[in-house]
mmCIF file of the N, C-alpha and C atoms, coordinates in Angstrom:
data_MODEL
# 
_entry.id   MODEL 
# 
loop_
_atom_site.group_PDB 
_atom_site.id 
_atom_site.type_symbol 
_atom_site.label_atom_id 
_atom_site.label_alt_id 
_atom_site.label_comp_id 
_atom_site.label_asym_id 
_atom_site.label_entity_id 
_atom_site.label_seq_id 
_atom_site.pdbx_PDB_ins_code 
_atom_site.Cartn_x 
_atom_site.Cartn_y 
_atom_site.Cartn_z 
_atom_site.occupancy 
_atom_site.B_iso_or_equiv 
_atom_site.pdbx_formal_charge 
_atom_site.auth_seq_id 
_atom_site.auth_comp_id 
_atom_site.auth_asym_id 
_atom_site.auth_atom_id 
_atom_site.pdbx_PDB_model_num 
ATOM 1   N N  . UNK A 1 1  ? 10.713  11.234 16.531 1.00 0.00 ? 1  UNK A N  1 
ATOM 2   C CA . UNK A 1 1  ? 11.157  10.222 17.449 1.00 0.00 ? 1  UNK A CA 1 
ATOM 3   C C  . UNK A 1 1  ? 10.785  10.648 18.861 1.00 0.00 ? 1  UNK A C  1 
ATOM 4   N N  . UNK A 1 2  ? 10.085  9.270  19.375 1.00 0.00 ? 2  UNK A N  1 
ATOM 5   C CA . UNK A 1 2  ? 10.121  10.107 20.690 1.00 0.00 ? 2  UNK A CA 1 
ATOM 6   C C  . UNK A 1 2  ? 8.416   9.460  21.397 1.00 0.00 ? 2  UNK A C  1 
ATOM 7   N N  . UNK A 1 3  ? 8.414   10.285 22.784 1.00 0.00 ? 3  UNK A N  1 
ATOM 8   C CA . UNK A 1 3  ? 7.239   10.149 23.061 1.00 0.00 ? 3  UNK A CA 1 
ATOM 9   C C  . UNK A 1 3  ? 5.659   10.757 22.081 1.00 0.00 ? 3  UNK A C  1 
ATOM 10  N N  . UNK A 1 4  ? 5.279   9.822  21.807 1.00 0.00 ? 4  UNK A N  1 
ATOM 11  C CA . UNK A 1 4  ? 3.854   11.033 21.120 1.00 0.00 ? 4  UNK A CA 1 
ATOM 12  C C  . UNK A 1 4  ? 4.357   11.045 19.538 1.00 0.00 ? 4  UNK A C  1 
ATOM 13  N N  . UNK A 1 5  ? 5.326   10.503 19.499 1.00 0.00 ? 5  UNK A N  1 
ATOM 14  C CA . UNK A 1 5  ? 5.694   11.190 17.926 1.00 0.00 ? 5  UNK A CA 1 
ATOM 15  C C  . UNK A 1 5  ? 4.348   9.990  16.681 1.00 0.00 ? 5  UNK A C  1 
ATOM 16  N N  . UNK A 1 6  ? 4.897   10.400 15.820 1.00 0.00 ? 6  UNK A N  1 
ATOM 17  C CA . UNK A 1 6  ? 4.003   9.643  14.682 1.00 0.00 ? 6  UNK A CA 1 
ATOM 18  C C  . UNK A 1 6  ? 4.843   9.808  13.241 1.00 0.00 ? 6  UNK A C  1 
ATOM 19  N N  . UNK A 1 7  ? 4.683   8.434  12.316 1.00 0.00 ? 7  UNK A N  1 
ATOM 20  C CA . UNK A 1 7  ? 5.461   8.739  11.226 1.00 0.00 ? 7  UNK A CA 1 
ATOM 21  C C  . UNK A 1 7  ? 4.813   9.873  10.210 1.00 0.00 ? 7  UNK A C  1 
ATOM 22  N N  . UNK A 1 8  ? 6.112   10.531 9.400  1.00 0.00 ? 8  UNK A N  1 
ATOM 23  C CA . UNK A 1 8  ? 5.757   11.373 8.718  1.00 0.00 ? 8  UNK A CA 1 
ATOM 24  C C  . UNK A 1 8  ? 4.499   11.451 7.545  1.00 0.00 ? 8  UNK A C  1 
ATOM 25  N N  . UNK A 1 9  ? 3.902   11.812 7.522  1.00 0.00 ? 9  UNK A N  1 
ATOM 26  C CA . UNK A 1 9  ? 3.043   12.134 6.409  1.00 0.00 ? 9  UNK A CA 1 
ATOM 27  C C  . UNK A 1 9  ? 3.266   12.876 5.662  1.00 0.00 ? 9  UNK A C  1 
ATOM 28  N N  . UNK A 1 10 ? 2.749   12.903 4.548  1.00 0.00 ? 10 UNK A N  1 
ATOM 29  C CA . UNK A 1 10 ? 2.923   14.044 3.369  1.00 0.00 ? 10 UNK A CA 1 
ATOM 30  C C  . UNK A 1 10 ? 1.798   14.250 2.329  1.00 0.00 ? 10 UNK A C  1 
ATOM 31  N N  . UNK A 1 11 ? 1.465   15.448 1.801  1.00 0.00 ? 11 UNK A N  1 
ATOM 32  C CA . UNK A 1 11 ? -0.049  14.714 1.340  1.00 0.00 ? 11 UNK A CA 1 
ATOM 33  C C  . UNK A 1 11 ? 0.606   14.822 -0.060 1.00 0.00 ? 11 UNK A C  1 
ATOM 34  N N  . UNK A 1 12 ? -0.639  14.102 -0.625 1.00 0.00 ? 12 UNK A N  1 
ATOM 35  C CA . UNK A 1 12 ? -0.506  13.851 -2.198 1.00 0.00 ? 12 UNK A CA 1 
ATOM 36  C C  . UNK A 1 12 ? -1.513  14.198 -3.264 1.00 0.00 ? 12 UNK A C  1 
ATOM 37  N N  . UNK A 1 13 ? -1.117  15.107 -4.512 1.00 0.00 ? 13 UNK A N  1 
ATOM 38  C CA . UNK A 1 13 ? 0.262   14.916 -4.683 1.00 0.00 ? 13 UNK A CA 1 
ATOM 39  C C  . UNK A 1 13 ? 1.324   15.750 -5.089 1.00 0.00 ? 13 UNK A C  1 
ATOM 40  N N  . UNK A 1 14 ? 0.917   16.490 -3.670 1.00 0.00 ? 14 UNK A N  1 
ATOM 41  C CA . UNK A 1 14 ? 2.649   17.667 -4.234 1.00 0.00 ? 14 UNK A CA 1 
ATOM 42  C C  . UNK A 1 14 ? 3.573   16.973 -3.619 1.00 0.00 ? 14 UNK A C  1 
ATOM 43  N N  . UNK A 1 15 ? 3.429   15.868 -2.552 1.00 0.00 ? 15 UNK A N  1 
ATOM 44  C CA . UNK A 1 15 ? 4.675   14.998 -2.099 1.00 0.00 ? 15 UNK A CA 1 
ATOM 45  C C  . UNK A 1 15 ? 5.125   13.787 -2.860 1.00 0.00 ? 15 UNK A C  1 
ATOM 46  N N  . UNK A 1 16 ? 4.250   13.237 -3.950 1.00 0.00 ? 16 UNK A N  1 
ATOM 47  C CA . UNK A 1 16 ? 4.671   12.082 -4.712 1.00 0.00 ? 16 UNK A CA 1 
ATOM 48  C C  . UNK A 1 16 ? 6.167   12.310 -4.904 1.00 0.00 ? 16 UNK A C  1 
ATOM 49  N N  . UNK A 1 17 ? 6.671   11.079 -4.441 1.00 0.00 ? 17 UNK A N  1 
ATOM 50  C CA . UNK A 1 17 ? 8.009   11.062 -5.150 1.00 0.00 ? 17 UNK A CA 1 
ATOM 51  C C  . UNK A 1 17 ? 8.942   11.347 -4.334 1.00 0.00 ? 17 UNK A C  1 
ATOM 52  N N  . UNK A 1 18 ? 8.526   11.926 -3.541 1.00 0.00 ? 18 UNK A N  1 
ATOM 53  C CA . UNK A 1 18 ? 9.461   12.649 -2.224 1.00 0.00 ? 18 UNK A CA 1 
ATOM 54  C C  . UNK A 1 18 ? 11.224  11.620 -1.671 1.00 0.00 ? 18 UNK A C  1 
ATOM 55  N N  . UNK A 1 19 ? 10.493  10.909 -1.613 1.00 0.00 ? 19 UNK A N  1 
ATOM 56  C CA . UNK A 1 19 ? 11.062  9.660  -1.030 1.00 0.00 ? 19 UNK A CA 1 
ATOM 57  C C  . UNK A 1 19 ? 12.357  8.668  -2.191 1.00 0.00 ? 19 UNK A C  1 
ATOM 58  N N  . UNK A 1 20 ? 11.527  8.764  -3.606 1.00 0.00 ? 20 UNK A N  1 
ATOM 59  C CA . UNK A 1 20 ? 12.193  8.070  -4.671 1.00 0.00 ? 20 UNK A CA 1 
ATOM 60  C C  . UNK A 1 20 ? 13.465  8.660  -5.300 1.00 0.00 ? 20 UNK A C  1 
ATOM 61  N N  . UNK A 1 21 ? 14.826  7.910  -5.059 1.00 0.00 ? 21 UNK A N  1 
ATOM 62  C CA . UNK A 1 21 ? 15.869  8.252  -5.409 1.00 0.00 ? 21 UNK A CA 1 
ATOM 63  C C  . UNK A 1 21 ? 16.468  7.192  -6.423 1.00 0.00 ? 21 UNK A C  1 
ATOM 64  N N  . UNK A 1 22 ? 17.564  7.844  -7.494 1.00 0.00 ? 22 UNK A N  1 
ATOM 65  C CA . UNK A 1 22 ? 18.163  6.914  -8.368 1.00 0.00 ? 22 UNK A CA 1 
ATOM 66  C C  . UNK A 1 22 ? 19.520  6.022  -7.425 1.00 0.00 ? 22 UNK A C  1 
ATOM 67  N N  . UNK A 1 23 ? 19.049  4.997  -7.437 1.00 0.00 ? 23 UNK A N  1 
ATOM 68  C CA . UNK A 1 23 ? 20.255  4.267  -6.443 1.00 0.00 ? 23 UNK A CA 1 
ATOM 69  C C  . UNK A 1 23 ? 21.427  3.582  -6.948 1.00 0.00 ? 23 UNK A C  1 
ATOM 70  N N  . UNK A 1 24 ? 21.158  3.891  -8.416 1.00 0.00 ? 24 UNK A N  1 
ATOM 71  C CA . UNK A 1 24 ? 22.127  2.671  -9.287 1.00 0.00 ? 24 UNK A CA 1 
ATOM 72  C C  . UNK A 1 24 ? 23.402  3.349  -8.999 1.00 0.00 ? 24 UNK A C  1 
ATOM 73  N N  . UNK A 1 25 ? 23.970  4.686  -9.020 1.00 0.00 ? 25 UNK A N  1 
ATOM 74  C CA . UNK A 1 25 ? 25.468  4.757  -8.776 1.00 0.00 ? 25 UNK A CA 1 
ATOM 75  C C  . UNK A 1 25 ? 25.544  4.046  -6.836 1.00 0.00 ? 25 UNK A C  1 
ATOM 76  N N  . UNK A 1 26 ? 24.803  3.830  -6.163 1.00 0.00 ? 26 UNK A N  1 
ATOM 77  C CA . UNK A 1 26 ? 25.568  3.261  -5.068 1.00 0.00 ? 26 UNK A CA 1 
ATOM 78  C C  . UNK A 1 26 ? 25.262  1.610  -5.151 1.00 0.00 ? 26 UNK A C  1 
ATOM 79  N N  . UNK A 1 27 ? 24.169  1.128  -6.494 1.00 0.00 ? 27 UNK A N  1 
ATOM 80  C CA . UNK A 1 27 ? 24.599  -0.172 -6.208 1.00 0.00 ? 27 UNK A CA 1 
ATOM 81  C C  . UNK A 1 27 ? 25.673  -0.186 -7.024 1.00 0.00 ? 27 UNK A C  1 
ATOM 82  N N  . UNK A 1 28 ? 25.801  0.364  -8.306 1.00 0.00 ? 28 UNK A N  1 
ATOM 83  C CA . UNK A 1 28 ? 27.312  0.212  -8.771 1.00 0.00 ? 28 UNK A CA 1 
ATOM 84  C C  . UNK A 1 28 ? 28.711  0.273  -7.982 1.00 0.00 ? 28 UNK A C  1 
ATOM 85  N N  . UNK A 1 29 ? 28.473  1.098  -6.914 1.00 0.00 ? 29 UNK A N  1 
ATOM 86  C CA . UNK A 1 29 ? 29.924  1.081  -6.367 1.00 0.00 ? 29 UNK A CA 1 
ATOM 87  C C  . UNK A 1 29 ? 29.630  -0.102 -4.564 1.00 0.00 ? 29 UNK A C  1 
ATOM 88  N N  . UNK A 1 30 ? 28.802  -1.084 -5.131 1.00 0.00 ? 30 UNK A N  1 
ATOM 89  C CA . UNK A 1 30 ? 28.830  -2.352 -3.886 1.00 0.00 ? 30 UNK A CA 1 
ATOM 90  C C  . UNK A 1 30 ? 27.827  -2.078 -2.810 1.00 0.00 ? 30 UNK A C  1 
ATOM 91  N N  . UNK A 1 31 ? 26.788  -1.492 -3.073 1.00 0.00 ? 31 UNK A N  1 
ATOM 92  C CA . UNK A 1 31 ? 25.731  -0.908 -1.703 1.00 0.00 ? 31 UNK A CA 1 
ATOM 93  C C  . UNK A 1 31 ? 24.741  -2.476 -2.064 1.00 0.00 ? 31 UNK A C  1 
ATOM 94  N N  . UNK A 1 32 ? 24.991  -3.434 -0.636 1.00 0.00 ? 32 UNK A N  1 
ATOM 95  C CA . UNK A 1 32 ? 23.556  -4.390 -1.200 1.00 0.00 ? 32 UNK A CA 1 
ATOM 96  C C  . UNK A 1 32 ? 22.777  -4.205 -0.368 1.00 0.00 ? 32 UNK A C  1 
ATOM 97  N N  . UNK A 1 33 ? 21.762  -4.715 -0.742 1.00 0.00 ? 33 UNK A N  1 
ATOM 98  C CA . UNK A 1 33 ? 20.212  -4.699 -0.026 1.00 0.00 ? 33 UNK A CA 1 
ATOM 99  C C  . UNK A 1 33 ? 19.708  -5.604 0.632  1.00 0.00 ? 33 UNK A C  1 
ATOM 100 N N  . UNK A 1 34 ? 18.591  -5.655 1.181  1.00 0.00 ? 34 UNK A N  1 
ATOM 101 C CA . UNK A 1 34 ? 18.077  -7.192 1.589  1.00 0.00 ? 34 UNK A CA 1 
ATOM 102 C C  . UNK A 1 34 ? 16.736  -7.002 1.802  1.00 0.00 ? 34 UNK A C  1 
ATOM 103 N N  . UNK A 1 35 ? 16.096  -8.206 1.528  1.00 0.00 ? 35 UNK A N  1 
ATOM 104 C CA . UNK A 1 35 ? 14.355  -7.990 1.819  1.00 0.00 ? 35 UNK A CA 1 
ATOM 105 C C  . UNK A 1 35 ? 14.032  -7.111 2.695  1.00 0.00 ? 35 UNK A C  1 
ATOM 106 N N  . UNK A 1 36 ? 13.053  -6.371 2.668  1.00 0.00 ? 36 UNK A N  1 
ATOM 107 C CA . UNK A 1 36 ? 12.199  -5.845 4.279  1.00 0.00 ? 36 UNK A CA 1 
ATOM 108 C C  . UNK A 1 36 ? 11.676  -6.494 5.286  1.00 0.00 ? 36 UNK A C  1 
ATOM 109 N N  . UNK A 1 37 ? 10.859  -7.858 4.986  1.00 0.00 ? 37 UNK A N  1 
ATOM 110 C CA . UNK A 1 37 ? 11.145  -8.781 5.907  1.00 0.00 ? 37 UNK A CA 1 
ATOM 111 C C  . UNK A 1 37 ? 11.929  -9.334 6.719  1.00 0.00 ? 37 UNK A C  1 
ATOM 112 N N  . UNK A 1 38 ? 13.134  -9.358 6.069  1.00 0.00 ? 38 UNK A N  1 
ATOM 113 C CA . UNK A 1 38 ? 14.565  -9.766 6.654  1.00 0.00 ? 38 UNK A CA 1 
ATOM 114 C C  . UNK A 1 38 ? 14.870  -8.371 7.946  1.00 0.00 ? 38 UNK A C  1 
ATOM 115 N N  . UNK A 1 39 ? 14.837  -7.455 7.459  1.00 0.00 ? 39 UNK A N  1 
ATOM 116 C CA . UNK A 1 39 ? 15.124  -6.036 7.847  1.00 0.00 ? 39 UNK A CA 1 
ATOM 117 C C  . UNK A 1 39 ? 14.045  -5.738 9.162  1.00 0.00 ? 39 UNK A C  1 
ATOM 118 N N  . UNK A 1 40 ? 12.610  -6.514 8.640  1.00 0.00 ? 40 UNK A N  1 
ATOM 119 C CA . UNK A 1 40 ? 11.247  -6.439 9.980  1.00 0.00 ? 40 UNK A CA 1 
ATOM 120 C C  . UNK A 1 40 ? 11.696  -7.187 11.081 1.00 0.00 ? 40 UNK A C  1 
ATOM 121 N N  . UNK A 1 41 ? 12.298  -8.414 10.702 1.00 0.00 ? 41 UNK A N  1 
ATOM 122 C CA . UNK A 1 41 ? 12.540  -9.418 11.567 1.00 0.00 ? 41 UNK A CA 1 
ATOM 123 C C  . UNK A 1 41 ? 13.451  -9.497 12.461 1.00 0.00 ? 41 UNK A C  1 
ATOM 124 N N  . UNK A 1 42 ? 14.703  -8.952 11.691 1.00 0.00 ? 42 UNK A N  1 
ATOM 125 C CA . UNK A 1 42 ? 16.136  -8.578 12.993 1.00 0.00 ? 42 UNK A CA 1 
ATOM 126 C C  . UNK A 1 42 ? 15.470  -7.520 13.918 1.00 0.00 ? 42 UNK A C  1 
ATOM 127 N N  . UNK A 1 43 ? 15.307  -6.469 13.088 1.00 0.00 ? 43 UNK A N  1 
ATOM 128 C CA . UNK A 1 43 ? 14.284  -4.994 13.565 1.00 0.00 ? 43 UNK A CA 1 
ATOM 129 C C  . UNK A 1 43 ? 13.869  -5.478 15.039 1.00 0.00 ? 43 UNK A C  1 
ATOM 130 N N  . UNK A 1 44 ? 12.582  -6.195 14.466 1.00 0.00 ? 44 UNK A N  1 
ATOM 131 C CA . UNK A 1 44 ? 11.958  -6.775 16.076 1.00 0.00 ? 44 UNK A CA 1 
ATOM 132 C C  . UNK A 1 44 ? 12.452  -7.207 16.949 1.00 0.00 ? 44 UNK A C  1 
ATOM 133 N N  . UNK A 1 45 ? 13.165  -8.431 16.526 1.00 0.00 ? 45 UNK A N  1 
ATOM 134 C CA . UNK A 1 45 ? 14.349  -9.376 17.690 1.00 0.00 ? 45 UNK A CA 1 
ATOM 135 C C  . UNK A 1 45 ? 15.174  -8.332 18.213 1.00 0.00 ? 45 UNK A C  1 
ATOM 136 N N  . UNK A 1 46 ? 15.713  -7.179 17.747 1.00 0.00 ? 46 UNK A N  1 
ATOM 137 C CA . UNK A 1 46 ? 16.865  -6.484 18.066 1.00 0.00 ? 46 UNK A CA 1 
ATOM 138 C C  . UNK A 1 46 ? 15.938  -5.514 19.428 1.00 0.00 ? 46 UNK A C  1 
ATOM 139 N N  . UNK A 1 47 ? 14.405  -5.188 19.282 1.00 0.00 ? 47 UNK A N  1 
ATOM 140 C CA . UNK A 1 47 ? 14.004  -4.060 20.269 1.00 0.00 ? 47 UNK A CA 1 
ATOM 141 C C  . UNK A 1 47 ? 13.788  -5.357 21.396 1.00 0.00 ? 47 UNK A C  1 
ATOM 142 N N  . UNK A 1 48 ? 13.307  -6.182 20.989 1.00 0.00 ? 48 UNK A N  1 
ATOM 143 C CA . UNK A 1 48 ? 12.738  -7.179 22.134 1.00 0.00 ? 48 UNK A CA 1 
ATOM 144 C C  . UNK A 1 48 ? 14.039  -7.786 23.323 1.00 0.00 ? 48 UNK A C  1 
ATOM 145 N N  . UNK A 1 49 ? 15.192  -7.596 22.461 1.00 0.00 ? 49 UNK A N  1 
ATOM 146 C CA . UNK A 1 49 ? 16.137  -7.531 23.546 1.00 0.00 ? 49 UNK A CA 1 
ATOM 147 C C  . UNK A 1 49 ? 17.482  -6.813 23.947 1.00 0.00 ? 49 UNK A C  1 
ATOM 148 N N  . UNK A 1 50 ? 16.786  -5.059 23.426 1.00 0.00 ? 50 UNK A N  1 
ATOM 149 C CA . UNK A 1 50 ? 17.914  -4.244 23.334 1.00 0.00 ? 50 UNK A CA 1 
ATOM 150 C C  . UNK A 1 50 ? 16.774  -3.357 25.480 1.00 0.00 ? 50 UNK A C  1 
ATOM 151 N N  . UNK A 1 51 ? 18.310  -3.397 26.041 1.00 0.00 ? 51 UNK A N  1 
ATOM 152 C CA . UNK A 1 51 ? 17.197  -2.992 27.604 1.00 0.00 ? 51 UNK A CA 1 
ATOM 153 C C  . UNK A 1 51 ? 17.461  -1.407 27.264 1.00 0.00 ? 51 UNK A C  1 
ATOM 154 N N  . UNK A 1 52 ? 17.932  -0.815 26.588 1.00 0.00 ? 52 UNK A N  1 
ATOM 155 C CA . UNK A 1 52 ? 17.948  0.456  26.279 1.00 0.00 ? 52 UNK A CA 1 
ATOM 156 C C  . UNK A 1 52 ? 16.814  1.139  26.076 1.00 0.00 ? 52 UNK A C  1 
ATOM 157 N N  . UNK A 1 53 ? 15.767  0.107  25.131 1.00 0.00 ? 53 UNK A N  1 
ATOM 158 C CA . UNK A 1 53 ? 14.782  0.838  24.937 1.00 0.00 ? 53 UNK A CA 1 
ATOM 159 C C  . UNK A 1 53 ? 13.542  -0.005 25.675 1.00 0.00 ? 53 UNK A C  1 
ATOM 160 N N  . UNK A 1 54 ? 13.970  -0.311 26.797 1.00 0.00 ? 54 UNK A N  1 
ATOM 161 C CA . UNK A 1 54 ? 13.273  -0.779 28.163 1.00 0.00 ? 54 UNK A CA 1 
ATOM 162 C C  . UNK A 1 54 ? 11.984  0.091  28.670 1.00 0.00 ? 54 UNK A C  1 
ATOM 163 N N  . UNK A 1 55 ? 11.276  0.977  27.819 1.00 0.00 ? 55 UNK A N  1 
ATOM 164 C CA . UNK A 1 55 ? 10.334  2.025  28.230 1.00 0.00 ? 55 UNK A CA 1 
ATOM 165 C C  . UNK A 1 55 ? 9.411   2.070  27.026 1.00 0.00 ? 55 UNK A C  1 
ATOM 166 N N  . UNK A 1 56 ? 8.487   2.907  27.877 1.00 0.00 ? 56 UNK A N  1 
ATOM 167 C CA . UNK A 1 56 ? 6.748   2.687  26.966 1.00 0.00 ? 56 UNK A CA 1 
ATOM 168 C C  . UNK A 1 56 ? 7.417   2.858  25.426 1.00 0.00 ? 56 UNK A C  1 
ATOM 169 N N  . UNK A 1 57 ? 6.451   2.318  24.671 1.00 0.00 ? 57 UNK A N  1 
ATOM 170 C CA . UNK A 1 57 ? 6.550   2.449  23.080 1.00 0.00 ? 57 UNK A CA 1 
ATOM 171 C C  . UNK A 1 57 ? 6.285   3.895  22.935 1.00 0.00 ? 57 UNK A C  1 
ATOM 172 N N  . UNK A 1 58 ? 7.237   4.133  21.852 1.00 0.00 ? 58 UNK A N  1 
ATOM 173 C CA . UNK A 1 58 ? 6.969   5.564  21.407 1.00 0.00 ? 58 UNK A CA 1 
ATOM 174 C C  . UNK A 1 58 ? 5.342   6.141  20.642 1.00 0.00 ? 58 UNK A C  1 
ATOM 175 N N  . UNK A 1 59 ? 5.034   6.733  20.713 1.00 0.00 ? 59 UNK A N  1 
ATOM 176 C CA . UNK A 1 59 ? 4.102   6.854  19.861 1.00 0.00 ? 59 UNK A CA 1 
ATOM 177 C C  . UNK A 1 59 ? 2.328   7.600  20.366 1.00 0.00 ? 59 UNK A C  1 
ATOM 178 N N  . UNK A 1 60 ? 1.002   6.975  19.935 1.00 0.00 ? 60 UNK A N  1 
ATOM 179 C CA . UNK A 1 60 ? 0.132   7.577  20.515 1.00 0.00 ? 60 UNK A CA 1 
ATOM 180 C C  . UNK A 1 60 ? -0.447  6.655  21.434 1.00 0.00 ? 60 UNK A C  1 
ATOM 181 N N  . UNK A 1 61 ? -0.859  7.081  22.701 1.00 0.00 ? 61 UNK A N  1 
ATOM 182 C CA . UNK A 1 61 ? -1.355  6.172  23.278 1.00 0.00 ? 61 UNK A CA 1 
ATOM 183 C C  . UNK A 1 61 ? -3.069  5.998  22.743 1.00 0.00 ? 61 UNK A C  1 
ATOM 184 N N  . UNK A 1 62 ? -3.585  4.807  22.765 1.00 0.00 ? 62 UNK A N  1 
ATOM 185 C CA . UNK A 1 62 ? -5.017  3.993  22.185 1.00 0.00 ? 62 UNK A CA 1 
ATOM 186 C C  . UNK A 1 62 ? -6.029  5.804  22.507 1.00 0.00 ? 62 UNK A C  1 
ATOM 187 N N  . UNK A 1 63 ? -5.997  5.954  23.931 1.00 0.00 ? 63 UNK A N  1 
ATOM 188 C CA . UNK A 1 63 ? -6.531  7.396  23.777 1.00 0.00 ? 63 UNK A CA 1 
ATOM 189 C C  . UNK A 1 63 ? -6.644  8.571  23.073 1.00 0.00 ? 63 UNK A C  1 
ATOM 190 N N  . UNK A 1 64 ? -4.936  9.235  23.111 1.00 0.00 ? 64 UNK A N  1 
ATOM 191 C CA . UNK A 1 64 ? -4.945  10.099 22.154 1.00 0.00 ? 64 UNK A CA 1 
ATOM 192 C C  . UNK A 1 64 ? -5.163  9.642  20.765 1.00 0.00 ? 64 UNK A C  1 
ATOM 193 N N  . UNK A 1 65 ? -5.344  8.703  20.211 1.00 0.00 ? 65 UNK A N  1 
ATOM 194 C CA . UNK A 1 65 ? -4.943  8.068  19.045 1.00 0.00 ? 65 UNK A CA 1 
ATOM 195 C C  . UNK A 1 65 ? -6.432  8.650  18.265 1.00 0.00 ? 65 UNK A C  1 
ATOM 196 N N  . UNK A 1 66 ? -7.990  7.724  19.489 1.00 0.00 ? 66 UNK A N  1 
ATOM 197 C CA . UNK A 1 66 ? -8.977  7.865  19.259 1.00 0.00 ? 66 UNK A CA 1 
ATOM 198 C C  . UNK A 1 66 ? -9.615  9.412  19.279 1.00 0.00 ? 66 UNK A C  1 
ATOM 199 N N  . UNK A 1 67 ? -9.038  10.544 20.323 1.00 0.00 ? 67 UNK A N  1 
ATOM 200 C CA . UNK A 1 67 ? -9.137  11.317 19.976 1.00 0.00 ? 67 UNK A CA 1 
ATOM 201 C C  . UNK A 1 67 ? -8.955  12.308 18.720 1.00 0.00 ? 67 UNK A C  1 
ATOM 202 N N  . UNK A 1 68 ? -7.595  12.174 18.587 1.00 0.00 ? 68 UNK A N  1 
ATOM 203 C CA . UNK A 1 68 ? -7.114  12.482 17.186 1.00 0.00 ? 68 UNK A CA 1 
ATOM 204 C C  . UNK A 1 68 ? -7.756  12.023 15.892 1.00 0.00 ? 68 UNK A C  1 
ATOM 205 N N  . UNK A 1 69 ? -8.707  11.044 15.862 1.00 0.00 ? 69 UNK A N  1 
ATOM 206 C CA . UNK A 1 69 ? -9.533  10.629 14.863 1.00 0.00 ? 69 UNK A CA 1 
ATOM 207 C C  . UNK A 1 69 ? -10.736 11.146 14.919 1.00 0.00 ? 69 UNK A C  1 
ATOM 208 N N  . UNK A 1 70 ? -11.504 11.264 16.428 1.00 0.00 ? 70 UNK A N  1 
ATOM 209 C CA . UNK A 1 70 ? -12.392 11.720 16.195 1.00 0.00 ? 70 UNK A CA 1 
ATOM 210 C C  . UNK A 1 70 ? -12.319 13.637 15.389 1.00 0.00 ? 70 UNK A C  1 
ATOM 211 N N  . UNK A 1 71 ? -11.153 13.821 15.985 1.00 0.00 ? 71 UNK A N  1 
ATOM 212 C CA . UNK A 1 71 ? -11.004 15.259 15.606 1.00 0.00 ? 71 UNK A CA 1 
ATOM 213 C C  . UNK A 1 71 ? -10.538 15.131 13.573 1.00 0.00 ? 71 UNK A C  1 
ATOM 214 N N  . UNK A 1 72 ? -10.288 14.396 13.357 1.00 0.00 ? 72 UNK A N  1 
ATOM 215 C CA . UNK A 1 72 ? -10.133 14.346 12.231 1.00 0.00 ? 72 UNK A CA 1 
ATOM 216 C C  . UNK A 1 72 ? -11.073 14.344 11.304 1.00 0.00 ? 72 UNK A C  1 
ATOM 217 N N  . UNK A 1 73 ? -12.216 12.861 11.695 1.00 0.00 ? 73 UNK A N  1 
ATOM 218 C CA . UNK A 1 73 ? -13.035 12.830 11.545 1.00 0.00 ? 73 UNK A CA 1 
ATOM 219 C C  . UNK A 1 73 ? -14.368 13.991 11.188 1.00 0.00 ? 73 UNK A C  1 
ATOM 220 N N  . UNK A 1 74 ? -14.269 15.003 12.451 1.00 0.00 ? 74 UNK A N  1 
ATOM 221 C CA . UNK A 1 74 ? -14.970 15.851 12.675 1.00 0.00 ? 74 UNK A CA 1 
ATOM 222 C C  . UNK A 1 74 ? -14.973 16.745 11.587 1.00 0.00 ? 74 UNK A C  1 
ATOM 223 N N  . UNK A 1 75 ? -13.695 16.968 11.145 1.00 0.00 ? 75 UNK A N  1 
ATOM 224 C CA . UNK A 1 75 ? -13.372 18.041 10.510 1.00 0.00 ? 75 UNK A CA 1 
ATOM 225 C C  . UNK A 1 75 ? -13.311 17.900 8.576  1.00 0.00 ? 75 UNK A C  1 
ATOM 226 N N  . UNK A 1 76 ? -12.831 16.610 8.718  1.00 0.00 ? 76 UNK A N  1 
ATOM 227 C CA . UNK A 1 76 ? -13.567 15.732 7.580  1.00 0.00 ? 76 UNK A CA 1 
ATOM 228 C C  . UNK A 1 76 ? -14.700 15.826 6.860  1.00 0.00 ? 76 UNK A C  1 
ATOM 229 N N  . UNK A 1 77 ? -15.896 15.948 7.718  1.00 0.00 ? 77 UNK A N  1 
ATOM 230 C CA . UNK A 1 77 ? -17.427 16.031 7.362  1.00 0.00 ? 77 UNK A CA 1 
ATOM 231 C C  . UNK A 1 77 ? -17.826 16.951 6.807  1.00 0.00 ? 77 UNK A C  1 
# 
């Protein structure tokens, strides 16, 4: 989180699975869900008018971004 940050990666596949949990004892005891769409959509509406997070987007800027590829790239070959 944060300036510069980026979502996690993991490679595959000693990370398969990482993520996948059995959820049925919490839907059994009343845990509900709702589309991801539904979840994209408040999501958005909620940053577009929360003034808290009134400052640059987190993440890479178009620069570092292209750098970081070319270096990827590079190393790739």
């Amino acid at each position: 989180m944060g300036d510069r940050s980026l979502p996690m990666w993991l490679p595959l596949p000693q990370y398969a699975g990482f993520l996948s949990r059995d959820v049925s004892a919490a839907l059994a005891a009343g845990l509900h869900t709702r589309d991801v769409a539904h979840t994209a959509r408040d999501t958005l509406g909620w940053l577009d008018t929360s003034p808290a997070l009134d400052r640059p987007a987190p993440g890479l800027s178009l620069e570092d971004e292209a750098a970081l590829l070319r270096a990827w790239r590079a190393e790739s070959a």
